[in-house]
Backbone as CSV, one residue per row, in Angstrom:
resi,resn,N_x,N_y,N_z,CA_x,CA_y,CA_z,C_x,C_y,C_z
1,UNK,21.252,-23.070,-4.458,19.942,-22.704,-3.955,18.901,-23.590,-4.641
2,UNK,18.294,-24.382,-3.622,17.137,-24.862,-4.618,15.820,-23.928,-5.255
3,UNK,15.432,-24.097,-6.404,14.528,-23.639,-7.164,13.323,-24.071,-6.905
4,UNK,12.432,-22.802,-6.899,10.663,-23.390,-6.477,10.679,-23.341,-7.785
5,UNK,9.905,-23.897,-8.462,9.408,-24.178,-9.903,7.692,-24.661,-10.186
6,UNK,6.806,-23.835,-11.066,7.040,-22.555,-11.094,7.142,-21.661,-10.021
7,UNK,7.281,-20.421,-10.139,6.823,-19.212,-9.450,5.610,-19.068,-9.562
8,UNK,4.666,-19.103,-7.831,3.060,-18.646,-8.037,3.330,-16.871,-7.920
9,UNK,3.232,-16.349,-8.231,3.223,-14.833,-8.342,1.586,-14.358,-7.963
10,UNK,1.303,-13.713,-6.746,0.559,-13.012,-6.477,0.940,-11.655,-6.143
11,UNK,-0.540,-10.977,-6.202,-0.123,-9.269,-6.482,-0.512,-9.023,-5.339
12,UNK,-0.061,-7.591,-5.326,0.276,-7.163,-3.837,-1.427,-6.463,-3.599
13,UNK,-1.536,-5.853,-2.229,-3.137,-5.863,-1.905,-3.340,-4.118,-2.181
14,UNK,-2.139,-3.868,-2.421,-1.950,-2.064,-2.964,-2.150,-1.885,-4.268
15,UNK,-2.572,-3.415,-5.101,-2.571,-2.954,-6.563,-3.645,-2.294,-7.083
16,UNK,-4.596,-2.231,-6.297,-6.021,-1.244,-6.827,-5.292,0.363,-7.210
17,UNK,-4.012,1.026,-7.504,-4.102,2.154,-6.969,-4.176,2.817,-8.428
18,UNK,-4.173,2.907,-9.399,-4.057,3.479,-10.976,-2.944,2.770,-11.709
19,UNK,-2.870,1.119,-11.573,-1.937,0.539,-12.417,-0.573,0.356,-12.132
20,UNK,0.302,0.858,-11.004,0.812,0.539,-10.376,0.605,-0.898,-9.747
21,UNK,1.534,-1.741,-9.947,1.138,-3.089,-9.299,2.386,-4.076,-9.289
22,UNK,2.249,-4.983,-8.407,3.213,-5.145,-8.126,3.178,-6.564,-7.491
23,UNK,3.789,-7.494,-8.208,3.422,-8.924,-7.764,4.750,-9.499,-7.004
24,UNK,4.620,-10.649,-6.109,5.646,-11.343,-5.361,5.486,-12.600,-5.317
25,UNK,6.266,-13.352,-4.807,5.901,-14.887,-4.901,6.575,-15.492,-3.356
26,UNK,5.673,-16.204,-2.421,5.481,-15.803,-1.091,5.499,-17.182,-0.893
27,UNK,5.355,-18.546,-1.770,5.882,-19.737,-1.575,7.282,-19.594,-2.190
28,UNK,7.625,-19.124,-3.038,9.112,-18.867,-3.140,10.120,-18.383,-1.880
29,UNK,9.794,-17.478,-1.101,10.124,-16.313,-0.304,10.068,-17.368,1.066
30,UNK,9.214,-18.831,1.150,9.460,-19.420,2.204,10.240,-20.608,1.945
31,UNK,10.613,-20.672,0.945,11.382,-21.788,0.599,12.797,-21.542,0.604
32,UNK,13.502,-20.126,0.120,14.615,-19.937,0.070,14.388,-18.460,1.050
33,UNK,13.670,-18.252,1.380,14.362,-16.533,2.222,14.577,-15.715,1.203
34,UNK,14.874,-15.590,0.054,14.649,-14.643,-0.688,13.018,-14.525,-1.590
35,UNK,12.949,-13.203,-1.562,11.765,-12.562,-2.382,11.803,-11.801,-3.799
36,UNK,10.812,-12.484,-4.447,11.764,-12.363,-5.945,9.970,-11.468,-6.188
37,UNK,10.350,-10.191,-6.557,9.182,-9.167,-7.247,9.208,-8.494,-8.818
38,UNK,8.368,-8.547,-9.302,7.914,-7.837,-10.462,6.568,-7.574,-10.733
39,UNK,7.012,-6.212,-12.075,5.878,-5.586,-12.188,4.893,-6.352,-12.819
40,UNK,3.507,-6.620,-12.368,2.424,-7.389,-12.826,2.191,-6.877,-14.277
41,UNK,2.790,-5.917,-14.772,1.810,-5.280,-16.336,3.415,-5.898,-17.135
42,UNK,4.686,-6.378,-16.780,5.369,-6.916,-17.507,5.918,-8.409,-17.022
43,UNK,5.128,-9.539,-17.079,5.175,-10.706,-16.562,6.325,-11.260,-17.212
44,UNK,6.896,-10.990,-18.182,8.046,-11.486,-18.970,9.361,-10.840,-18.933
45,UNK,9.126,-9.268,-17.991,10.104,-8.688,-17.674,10.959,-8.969,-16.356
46,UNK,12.200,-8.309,-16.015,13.331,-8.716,-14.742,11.942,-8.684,-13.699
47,UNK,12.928,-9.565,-12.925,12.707,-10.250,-11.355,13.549,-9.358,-10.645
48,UNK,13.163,-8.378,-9.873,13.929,-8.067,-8.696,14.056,-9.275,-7.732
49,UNK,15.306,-9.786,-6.969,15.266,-10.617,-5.498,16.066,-10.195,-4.580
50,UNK,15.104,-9.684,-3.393,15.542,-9.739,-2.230,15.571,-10.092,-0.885
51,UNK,16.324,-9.900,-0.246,16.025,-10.773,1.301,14.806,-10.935,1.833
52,UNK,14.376,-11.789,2.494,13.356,-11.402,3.603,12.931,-10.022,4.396
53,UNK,14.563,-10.023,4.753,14.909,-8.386,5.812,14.754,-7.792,5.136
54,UNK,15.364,-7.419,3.605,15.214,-6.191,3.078,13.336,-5.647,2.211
55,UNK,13.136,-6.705,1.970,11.369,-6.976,1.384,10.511,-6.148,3.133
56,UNK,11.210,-6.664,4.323,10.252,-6.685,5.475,10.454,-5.056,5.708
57,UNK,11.719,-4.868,5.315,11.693,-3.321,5.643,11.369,-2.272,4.617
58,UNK,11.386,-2.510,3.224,10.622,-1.978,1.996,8.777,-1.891,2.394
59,UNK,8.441,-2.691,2.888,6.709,-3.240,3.265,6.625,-2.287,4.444
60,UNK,7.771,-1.814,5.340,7.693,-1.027,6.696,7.603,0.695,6.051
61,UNK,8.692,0.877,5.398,8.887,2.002,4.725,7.551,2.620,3.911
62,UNK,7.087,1.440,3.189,6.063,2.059,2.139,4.484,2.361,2.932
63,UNK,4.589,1.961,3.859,3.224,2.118,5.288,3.632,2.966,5.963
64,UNK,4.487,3.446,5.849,4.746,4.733,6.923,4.561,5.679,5.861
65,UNK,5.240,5.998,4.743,5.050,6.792,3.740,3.715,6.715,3.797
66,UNK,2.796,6.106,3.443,1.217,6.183,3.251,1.038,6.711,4.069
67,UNK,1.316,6.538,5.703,0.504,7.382,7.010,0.881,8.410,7.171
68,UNK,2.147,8.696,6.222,2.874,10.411,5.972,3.662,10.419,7.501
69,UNK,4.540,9.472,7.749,5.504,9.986,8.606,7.212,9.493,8.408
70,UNK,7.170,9.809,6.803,8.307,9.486,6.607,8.533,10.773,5.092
């Protein structure tokens, strides 16, 4: 797999909510199809990475939960 180097890590647009936050890296995520996330308050801590599909349906899930129909 080629490597983006660095990782630009931007935070997600839900991070206003009480410190909860949650950054991704979205030139990474078009370079290889995978999406590599972590928590913005531990920048030195694990990288979750996952698919495209599975990131697209985590982003589906967590908007329905908010509109309360899940």
């Amino acid at each position: 797999m080629t490597e983006v180097s660095p990782l630009q890590w931007v935070k997600s647009t839900y991070s206003d909510n009480g410190g909860t936050c949650v950054e991704w890296s979205p030139s990474y995520a078009n370079a290889t199809g995978i999406v590599p996330l972590r928590d913005s308050k531990r920048a030195d801590g694990p990288v979750l990475r996952v698919s495209t599909a599975a990131f697209a349906g985590l982003v589906v899930g967590l908007k329905a939960r908010n509109l309360g129909t899940i």
